[in-house]
N, C-alpha and C positions, 0 to 999 in steps of 0.2 A: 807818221809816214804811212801811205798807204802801199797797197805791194802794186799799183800802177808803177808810181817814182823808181819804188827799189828793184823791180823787175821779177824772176821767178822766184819766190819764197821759197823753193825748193832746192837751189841753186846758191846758198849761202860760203862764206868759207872760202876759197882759192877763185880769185877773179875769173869768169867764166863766158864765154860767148859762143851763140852758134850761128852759125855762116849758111845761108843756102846752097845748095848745089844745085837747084834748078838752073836751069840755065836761062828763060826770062827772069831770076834776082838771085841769078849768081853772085856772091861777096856781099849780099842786104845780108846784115844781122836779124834774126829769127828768135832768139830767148836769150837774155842777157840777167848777171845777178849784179843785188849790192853794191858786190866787191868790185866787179868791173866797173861800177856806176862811178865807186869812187876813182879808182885806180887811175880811171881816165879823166876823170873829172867833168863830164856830160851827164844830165838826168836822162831817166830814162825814155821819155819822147826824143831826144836829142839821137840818143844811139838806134832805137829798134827802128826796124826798115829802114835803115839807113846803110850804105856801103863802107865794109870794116876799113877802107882805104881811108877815113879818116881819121883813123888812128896808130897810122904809122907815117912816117915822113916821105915825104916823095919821093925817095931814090927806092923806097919797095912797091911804093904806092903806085908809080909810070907800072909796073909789071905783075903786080899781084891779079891782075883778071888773066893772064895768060899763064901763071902759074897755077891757077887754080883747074883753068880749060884743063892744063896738059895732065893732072890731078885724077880729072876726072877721066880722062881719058886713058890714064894707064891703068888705074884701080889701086884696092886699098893695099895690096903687097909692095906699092911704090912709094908707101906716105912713108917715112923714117921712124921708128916706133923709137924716137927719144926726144931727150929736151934739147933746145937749142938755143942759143943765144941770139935775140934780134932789137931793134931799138923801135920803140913805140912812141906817138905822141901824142902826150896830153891837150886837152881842151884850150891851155894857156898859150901852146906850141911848143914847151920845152920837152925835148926829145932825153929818154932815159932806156937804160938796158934793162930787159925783161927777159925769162928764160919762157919759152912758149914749146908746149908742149901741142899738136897737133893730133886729133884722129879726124878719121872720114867715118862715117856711120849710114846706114842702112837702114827707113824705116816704110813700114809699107802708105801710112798714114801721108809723111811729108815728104819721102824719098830721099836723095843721096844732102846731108849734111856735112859740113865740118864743125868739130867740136876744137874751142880752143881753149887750154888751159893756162894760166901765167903768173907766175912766179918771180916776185922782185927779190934780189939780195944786194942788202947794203953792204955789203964786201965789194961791188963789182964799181 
């Protein structure tokens, strides 16, 4: 495997993705690992610069760009600093719960990102 397929080498461990905040590629994925690669089940062409709306089901997916707008709009004292529970969907389409942990970040390099982090449990 080379780290094209697997995404950032750097980024192993707890499925990982980062979302733009620009606002020409608001919600394209921006660095992606591994785990996410599996989790969702897309190789890495498949996911990077691609919009993370493909991997949730429609009823988040119709409003995820407007929850992102209002995101950036109020700032990062309005992201929820915990895990939450949401349903994601795989490459196949089967839809499964995942705990997604959300920051927004600051860099002078790419500017405002979101960092997403996500967590399966077979209990759920």
């Amino acid at each position: 495997m080379n780290g094209k397929e697997e995404g950032d080498p750097n980024l192993f461990g707890t499925p990982c993705i980062t979302i733009s905040g620009e606002i020409s590629k608001l919600g394209f994925i921006t660095q992606l690992n591994a785990s996410a690669l599996k989790l969702f089940g897309y190789t890495y062409s498949e996911m990077k610069d691609h919009n993370v709306e493909k991997l949730m089901p429609e009823m988040y997916a119709s409003n995820h760009s407007k929850i992102l707008e209002e995101a950036l709009a109020k700032g990062y004292e309005n992201i929820p600093n915990k895990e939450r529970l949401v349903f994601a969907r795989h490459k196949s389409g089967y839809i499964f719960p995942v705990r997604l942990e959300l920051r927004m970040i600051e860099s002078v390099i790419s500017g405002v990102s979101f960092v997403a982090l996500f967590k399966t449990d077979r209990k759920l």
